[in-house]
Every structure is written in structure tokens, then in C-alpha cells.
TINU-41914 format. One record per residue (C-alpha): residue number from 1; x, y, z. Coordinates in nm, 3 decimals, decimal comma. Each point is the difference from the previous one (the first is absolute). Layout:
N
(NUM (X Y Z))
...
//
This chain:
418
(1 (0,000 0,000 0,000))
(2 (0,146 0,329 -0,105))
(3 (-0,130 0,323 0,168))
(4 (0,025 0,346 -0,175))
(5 (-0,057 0,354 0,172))
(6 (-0,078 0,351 -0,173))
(7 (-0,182 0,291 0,010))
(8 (-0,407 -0,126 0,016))
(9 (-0,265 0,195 0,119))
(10 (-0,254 -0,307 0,032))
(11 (-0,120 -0,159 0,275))
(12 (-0,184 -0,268 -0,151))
(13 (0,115 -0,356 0,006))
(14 (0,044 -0,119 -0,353))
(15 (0,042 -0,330 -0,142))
(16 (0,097 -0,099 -0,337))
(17 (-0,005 -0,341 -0,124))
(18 (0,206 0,055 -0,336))
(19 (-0,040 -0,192 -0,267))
(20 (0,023 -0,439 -0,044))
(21 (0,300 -0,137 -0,169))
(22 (0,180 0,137 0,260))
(23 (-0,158 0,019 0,273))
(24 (0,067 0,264 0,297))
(25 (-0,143 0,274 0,195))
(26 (0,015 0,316 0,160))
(27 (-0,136 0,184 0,303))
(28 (-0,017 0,362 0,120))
(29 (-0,081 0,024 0,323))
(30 (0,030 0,360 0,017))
(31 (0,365 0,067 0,049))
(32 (0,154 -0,269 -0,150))
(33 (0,012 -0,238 -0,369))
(34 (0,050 -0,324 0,054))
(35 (0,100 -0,236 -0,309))
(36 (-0,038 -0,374 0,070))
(37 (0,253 -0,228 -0,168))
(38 (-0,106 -0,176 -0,357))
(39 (-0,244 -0,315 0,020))
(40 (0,033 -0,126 -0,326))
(41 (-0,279 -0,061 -0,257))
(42 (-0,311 0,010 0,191))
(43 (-0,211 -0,223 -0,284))
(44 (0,221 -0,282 0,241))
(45 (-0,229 -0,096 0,273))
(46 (0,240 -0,055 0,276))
(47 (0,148 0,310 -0,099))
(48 (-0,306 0,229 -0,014))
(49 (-0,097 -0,167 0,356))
(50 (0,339 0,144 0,149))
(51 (-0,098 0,317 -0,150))
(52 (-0,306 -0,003 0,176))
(53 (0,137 -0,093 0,319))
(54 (0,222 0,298 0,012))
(55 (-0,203 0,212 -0,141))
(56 (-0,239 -0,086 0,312))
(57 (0,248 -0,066 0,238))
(58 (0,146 0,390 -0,067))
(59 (-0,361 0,145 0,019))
(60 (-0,098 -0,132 0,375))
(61 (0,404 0,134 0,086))
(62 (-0,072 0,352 -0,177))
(63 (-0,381 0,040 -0,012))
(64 (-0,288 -0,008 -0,214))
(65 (0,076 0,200 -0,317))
(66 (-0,209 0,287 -0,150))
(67 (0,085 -0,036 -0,321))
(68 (0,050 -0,339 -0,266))
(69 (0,242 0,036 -0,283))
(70 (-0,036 -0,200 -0,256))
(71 (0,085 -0,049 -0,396))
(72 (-0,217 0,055 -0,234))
(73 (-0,021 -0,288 -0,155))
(74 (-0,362 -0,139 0,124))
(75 (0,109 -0,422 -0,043))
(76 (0,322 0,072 0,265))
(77 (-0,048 -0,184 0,252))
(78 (0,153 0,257 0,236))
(79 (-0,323 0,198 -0,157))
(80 (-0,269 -0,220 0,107))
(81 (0,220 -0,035 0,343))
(82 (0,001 0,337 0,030))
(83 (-0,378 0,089 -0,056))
(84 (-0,060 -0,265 0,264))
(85 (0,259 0,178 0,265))
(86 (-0,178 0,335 -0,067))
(87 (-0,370 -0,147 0,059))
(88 (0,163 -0,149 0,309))
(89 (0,170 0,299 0,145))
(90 (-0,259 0,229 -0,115))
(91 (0,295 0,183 -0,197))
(92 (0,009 0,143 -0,337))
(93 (0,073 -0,189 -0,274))
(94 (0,238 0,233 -0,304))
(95 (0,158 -0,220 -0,305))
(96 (0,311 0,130 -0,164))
(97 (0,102 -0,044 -0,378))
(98 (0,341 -0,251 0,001))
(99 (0,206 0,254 -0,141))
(100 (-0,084 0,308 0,201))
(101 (0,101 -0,203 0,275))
(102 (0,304 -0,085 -0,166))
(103 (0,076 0,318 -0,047))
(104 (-0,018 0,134 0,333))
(105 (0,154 -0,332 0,177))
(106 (0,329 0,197 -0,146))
(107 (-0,132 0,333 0,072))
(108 (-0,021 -0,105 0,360))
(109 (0,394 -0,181 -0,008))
(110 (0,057 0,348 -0,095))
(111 (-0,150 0,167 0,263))
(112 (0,102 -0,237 0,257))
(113 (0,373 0,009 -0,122))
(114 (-0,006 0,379 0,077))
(115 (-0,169 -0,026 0,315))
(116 (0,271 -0,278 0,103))
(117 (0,247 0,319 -0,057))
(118 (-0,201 0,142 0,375))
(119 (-0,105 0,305 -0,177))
(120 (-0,307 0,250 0,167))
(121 (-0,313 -0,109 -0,175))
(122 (-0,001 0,325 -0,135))
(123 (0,284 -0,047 -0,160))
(124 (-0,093 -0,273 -0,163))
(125 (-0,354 0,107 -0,136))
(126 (0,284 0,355 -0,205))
(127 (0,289 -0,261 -0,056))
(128 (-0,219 -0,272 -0,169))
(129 (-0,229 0,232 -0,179))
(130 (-0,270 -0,251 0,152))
(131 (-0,235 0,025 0,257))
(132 (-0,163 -0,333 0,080))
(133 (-0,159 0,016 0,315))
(134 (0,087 0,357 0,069))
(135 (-0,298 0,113 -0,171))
(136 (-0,252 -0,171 -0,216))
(137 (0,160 0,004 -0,326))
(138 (0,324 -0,057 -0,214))
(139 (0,246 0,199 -0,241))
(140 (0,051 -0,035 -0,323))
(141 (0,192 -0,310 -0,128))
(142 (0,021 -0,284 -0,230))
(143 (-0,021 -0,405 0,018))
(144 (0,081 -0,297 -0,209))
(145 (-0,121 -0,326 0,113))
(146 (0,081 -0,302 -0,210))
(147 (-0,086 -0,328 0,108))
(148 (-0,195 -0,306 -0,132))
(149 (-0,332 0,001 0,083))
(150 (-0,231 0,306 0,169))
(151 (-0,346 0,082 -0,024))
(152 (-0,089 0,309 -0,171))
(153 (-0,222 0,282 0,003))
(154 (-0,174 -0,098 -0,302))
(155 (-0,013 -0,311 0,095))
(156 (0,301 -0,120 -0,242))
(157 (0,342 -0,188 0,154))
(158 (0,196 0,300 0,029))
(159 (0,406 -0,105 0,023))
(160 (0,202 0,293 -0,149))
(161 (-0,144 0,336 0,092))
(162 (0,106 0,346 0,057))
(163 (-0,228 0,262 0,262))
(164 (0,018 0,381 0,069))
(165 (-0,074 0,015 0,395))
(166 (-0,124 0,382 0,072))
(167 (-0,258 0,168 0,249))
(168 (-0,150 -0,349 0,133))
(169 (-0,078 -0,120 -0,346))
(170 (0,180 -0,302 -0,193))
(171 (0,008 0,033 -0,397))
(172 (0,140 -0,225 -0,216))
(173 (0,227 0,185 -0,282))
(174 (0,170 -0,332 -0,147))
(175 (-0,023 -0,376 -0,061))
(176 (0,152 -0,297 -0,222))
(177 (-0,218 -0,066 -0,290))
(178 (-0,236 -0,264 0,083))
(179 (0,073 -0,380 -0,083))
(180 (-0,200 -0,278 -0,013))
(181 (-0,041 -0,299 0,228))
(182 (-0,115 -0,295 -0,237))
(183 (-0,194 -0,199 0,311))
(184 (0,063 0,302 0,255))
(185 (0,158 -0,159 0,272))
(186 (0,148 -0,326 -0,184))
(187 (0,257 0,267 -0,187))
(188 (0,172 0,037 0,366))
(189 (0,048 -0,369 -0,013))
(190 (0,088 -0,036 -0,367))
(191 (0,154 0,344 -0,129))
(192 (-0,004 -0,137 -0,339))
(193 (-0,338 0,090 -0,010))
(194 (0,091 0,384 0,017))
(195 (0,228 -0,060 -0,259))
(196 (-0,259 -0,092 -0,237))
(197 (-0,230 0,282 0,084))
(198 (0,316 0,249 -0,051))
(199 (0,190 -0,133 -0,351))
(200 (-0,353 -0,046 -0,141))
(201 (-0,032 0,357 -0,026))
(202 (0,247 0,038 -0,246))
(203 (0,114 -0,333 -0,116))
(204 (-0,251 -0,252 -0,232))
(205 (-0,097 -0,303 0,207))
(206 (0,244 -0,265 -0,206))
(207 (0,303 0,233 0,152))
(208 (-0,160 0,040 0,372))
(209 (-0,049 -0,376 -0,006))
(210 (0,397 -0,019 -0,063))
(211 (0,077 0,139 0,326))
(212 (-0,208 -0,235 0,197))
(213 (-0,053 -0,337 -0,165))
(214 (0,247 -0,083 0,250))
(215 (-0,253 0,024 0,267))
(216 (-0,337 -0,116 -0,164))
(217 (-0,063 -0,215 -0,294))
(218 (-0,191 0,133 -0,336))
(219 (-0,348 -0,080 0,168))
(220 (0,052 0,154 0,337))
(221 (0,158 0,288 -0,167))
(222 (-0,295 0,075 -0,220))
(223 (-0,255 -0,059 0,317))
(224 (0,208 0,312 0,156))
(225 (0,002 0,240 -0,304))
(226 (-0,340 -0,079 -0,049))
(227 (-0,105 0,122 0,338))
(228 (0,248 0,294 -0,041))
(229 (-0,144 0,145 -0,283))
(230 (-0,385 -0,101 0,084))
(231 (0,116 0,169 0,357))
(232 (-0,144 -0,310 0,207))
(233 (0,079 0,002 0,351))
(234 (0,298 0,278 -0,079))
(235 (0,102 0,286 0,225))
(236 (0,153 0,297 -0,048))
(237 (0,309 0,099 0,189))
(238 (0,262 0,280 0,009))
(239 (0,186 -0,239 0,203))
(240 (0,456 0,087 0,016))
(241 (0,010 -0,388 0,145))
(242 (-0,186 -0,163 -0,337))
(243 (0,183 0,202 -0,207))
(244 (0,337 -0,119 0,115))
(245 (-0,120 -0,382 0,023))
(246 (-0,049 -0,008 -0,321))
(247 (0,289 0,170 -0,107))
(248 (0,196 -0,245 0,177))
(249 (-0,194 -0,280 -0,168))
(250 (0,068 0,155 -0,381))
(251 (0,389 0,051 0,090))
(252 (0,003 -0,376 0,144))
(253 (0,103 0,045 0,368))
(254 (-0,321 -0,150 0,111))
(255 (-0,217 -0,230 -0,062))
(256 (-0,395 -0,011 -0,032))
(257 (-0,021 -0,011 0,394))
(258 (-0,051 0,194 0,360))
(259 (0,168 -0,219 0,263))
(260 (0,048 0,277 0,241))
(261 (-0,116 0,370 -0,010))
(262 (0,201 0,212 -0,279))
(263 (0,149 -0,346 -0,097))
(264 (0,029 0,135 -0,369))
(265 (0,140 0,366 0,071))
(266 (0,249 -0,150 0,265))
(267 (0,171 -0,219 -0,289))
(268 (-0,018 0,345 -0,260))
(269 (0,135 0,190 0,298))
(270 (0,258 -0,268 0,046))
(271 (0,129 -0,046 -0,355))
(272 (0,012 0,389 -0,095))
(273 (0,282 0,170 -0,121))
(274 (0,053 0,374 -0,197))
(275 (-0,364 0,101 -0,177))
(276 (0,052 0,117 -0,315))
(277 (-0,112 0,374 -0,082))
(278 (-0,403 0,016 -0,069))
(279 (-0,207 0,278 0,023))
(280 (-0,353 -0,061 0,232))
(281 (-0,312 0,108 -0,194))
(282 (-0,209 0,193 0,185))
(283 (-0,411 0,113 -0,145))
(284 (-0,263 0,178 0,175))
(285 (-0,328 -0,112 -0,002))
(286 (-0,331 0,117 0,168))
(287 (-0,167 -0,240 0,241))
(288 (-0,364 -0,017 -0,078))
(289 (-0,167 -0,227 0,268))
(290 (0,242 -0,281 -0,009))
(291 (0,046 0,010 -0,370))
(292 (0,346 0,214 -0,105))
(293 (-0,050 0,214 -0,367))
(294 (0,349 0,019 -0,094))
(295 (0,065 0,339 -0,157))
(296 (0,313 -0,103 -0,195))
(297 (0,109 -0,359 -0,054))
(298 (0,345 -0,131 0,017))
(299 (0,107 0,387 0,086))
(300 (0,323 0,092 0,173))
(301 (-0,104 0,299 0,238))
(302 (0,198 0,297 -0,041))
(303 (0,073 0,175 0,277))
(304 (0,126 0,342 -0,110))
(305 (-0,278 0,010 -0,212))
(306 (-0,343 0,061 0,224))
(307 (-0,139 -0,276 -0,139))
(308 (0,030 -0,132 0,373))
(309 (-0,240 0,217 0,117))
(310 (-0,314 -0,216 0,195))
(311 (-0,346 0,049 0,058))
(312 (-0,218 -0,138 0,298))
(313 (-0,036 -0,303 -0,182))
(314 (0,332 -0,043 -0,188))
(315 (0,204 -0,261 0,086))
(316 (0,351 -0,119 -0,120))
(317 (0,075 -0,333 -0,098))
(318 (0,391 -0,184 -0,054))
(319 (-0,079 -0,229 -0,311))
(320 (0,104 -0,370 0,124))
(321 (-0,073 -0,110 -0,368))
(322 (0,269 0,171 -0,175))
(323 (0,232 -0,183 0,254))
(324 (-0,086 -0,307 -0,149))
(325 (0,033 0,090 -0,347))
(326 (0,371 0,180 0,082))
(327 (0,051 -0,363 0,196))
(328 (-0,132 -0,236 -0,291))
(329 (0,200 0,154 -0,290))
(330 (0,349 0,012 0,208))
(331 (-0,097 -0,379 0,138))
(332 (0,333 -0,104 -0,133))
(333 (0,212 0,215 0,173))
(334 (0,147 -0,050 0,374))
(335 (-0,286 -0,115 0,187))
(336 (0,157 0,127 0,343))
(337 (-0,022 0,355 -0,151))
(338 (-0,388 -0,019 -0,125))
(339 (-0,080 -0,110 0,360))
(340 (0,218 0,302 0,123))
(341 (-0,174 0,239 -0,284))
(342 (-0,366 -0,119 0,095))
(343 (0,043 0,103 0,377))
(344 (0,211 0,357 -0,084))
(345 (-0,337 0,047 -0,263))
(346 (-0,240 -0,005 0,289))
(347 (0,202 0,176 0,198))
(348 (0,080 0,247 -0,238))
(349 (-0,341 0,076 -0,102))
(350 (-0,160 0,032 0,350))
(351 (0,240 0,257 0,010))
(352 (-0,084 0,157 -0,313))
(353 (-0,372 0,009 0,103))
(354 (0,109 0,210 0,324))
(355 (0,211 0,242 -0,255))
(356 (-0,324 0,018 -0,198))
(357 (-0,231 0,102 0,318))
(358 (0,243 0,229 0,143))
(359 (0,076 0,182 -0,366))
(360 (-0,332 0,213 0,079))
(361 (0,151 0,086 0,371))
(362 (0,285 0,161 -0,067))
(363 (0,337 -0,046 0,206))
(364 (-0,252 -0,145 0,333))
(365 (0,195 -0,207 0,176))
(366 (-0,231 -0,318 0,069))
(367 (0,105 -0,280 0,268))
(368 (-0,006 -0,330 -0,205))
(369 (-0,109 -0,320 0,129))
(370 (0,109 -0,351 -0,128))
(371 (-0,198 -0,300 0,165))
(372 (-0,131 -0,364 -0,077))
(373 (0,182 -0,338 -0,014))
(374 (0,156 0,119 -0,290))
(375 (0,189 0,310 0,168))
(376 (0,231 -0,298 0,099))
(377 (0,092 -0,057 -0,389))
(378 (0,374 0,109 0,006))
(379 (-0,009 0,171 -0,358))
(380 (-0,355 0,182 0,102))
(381 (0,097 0,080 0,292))
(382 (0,371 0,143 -0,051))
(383 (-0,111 0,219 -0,294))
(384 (-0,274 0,172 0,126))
(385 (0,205 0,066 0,327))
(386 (0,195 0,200 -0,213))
(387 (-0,235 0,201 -0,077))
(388 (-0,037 0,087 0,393))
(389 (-0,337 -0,250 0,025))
(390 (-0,078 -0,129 0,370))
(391 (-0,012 -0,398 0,081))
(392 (-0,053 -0,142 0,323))
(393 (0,335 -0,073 0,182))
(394 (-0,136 -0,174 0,300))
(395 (-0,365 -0,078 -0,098))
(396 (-0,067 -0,305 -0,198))
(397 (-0,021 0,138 -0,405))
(398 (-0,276 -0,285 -0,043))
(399 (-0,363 -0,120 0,166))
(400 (0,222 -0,056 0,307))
(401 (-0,037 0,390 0,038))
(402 (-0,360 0,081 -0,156))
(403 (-0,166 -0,015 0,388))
(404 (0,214 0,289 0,134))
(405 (-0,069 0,190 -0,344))
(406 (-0,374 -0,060 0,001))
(407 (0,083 0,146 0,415))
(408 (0,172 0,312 -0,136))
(409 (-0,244 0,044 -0,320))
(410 (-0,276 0,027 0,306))
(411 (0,189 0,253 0,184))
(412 (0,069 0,181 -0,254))
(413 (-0,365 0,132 -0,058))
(414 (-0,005 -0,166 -0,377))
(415 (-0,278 -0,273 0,100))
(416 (-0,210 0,249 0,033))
(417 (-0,057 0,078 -0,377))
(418 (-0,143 -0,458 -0,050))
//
């Protein structure tokens, strides 16, 4: 159990129940954050039963909470849990969206790293440029949360998405272009099946079924892109973590398997070496509903130009597509640069969808966030720390961190506006 102190102004007792393949929990009891260790997937019964027990165990030590934190996600089972703990305690009962909490699980290792430093609360609320708990609302800033899986606003799996935090309201300025899931879920298990839905944008079906015969045979392959293109049981997914498993299927450093959590990026990670030079293609697009009208296709953004320039509803969007195509006609080069190209791409071109938001805003100086299981991708990571962006140092990057961000997203004032 790690505890945390700062600067709140809340005397409620809070608890947050994070998220479920990694399951932990926080409490505020006022004065204090308390982060319980990591539990392990909680879809594993004896697993989610310890969960429970500490979970329980920590509430009759600490008292009843006020306030349940939960994801968003309805299906968690930490969200049925946690409707059940607020009927019992009489408390209220506030989801958070995966990301957001994502987000400010490093916002809080941030705070907490200066308040570690013993400086006046004051202090920190000028030094930080926040104010979490001081009063109820936030600065300006900027997150990135990339990770596998989170349940969006719209109701899509969001997994590669970029917010402007300002004046208690969350908006979301960026995202990867949306992919496919041919059988939702079953593309976690079998990444192949992202594959398909990706190289069949651009390449005839004889060429797609090139790059995976491998995995299924002519009849099973025709079953898939069958239900791809009649979209049967597909989802749609801006996902960072299904992007990179099937990059690492194409370049042949994994296979058409999940045997542990980021199994596939772990093996691209592994056998990465110098990216060659690519430039990230960036398009704007207006979100209508949950459709997206792109205004230009296949457009690379210029930034001098005020072409960047958004609207309410405008939202920028790093073209995952084109990756593929760059990766698919230099397939014969060295494959330990492509995998090393496909990471700097993403990273790249979250970072060139910040440039494009901040063109309108002048020289401001924004505090950048970078947050999500992927924030622990070396090549992410490194490059967009040189571009001054914030990750968690003590936190954990991944779902072992969402229930103290889902904490500090409540404190902040921003659950007010679901």
C-alpha cells in the first residue's frame, strides 16, 4: 500500500475501484491517497475475491466512503461491484472514462513528486500551475493516454487519444484513426485479425491473404473478410496496443497469439533497432455524433499554414493506415528498423497533433501529459520526453494506476461535467 499527501481541500472519503485487468484501488480519507498494490486480472476468480477482501477489509479500517469510483465501462466487474458498494454505503456512485483516469494517474505522480520536495501547499498550487484540491478546478494542460482497450465516450474502444484539460471540462482534440476488430474481442487473442481489417484497405484480398495464410487456411480466411467487409460482429477502435500487434505480426516477430498482456508489442519492443525517417500523417475531421466527416483525406497538416485551426467539433486524427502502406512496400528491408519506424510514427504524430492544437495558441506554454500501458514503450516514451511531456515516475504507467487517477480526476472538479 502506497500513501500519497498534497494539497486537498475535501473531506469526503473517496473510493475508487479502478479498472479490471489490473485490479487495485484507492482511498481518500480526507487527508491522505492510499494506492493498494496490483491484484492481477480480476476476470480470475480467486483473484477478484482478494480484491474484494481488501477492498472490504480497508473500508471497516478507514470508514464508509462517500463517494464510488468506477470506470466507465458498464460490463467491469469493478462496475457492477461498485454500484453495489454505493447502494450499500448509501454513497454516490461517479464512473470515469479509462483514459481520463489515465491521464491524471500521472498528473497526480506529478503532483505528489513535488509535494515529496516538502513545499507550502501554496507553493505547489503557483509551482505546478495546478490546483487539484485547492480549489474546484484545474489549469490548462494536455494528455496522451495510449493503451489497449478503454471505453469511450461514444461508446467506441478508445486506445490512442489526445485531450485538452481546461476550466473543469475534458475535450478530446486527437485520436488514431479507427481500426477494425474482425470478431471484437477475438482480435486481442488473434492480432491477425486486425491485420486483415488494416491491409484490406489498401491492398486487394489475394495480397492481404499473403500476409496471413500462415495463420488461417483459404476457408477460414474468407469466413473473416467476409465478416470484415459485411461489418458482422466488428468494432471500431482507435486502439495504440492493436495497432502495434499487428505490426509485429506483418514484420514476423509474433505470431497470431496473446499469451500474456502486450505479448505482441513486448517482442516489437524487444527486436527494434534505428526507425527509418517517415513523416506521420495527420487530417482533421469533424465528429458528427460518433461518425467522423473527414475534411481532407490522406492530408499532411501544415502547421505554419492555419489550416490547423479547430472548431468545437474538429478533431485531429494520426492516419494508422498510411503506416501500413509505408510498412508493406519497404517489407523487404531490415525488419528491426520497420518495428523501430512504426513506434517513432505514433509517437511522432501524437506529437504532431499537439503542434497542430497549440498552432492557434500561440507561444502558451501547456503542461503535457503522457499516460497508459504504453507510456512504458521505450521509443514512445523517450521521444516525447524530449519534447518536455510528463510520465509517471513512481505511479504505475498502466491499469495498475487508473484507481488513483479516477481519485484525482474526482478531486479535480472534472466529474462534474458526466
Amino acid at each position: 500500500m502506497k500513501v500519497f499527501s498534497g494539497p486537498f481541500k475535501n473531506e469526503r472519503k473517496i473510493l475508487a475501484l479502478g479498472a479490471e485487468s489490473a485490479g487495485n484501488f484507492s482511498f481518500f480519507d480526507g487527508k491522505e491517497v492510499y494506492l493498494s498494490d496490483d491484484f492481477g486480472d480480476l476476470l480470475d476468480e480467486e483473484s477478484f475475491d482478494k480484491f474484494q477482501k481488501a477492498v472490504l477489509d480497508f473500508i471497516a479500517e478507514k470508514g464508509k466512503p462517500e463517494v464510488v469510483l468506477t470506470d466507465l465501462h458498464p460490463l467491469l466487474r469493478t462496475t457492477e461491484w461498485g454500484k453495489e458498494l454505493a447502494e450499500r454505503f448509501s454513497a454516490k456512485f461517479v464512473q470515469v472514462q479509462h483514459h481520463h483516469a489515465h491521464i491524471f494517474s500521472a498528473v497526480a505522480d506529478y503532483l505528489f513528486q513535488i509535494c515529496h520536495s516538502e513545499l507550502e501547499s501554496e507553493s505547489i498550487s503557483k509551482k505546478s500551475g495546478f490546483r487539484i484540491g485547492v480549489r474546484n478546478d484545474i489549469d490548462d494542460f494536455i494528455g496522451i493516454a495510449c493503451d489497449g482497450t478503454g471505453y469511450g465516450l461514444d461508446k467506441r474502444i478508445w486506445g490512442g487519444e489526445v485531450f485538452k484539460f481546461r476550466d473543469c471540462k475534458a475535450k478530446r482534440i486527437g485520436k488514431l484513426e479507427d481500426q477494425t476488430m474482425i470478431g471484437g474481442e477475438l482480435a486481442i487473442k488473434e492480432p491477425a485479425r486486425m491485420l486483415i481489417s488494416i491491409l484490406g484497405k489498401f491492398l486487394p484480398k489475394e495480397k492481404v491473404y499473403k500476409y496471413v495464410k500462415k495463420f488461417y487456411d483459404r476457408n477460414q480466411f474468407e469466413l473473416l473478410w467476409n465478416q470484415w467487409q459485411e461489418g458482422f460482429n466488428c468494432m471500431k477502435t482507435s486502439s495504440t496496443g492493436r495497432v502495434l500487434d499487428a505490426v509485429s505480426v506483418l514484420l514476423g516477430f509474433s505470431g497470431n497469439e496473446r499469451p500474456y498482456k502486450h505479448a505482441p508489442i513486448d517482442l516489437l519492443e524487444k527486436n527494434s533497432n534505428k526507425p527509418y525517417e517517415i513523416e506521420p500523417i495527420v487530417s482533421r475531421g469533424v465528429i458528427l455524433g460518433t461518425e467522423r466527416t473527414p475534411e481532407s483525406k490522406d492530408r499532411k497538416m501544415n502547421m505554419d499554414s492555419g489550416q490547423a485551426r479547430m472548431t468545437d467539433n474538429d478533431i485531429f486524427e494520426l492516419q494508422t493506415t498510411e503506416l501500413f502502406k509505408y510498412l508493406v512496400k519497404n517489407i523487404d528491408k531490415d525488419k528491426k528498423r520497420l518495428a523501430a519506424t512504426a513506434q517513432m510514427y505514433l509517437a511522432r504524430g501524437l506529437w504532431d497533433i499537439i503542434s497542430s492544437f497549440c498552432h492557434p495558441e500561440g507561444s502558451k506554454d501547456f503542461k503535457i501529459f503522457f499516460a497508459g500501458g504504453m507510456s512504458d514503450n521505450k521509443i514512445m516514451s523517450e521521444y516525447l520526453s524530449s519534447k518536455g511531456v510528463i510520465s509517471s515516475k513512481e505511479i504505475p504507467r498502466g491499469d495498475a494506476g487508473i484507481s488513483l487517477g479516477q481519485l484525482m480526476y474526482y478531486l479535480s472538479g472534472l466529474s462534474s461535467q458526466l
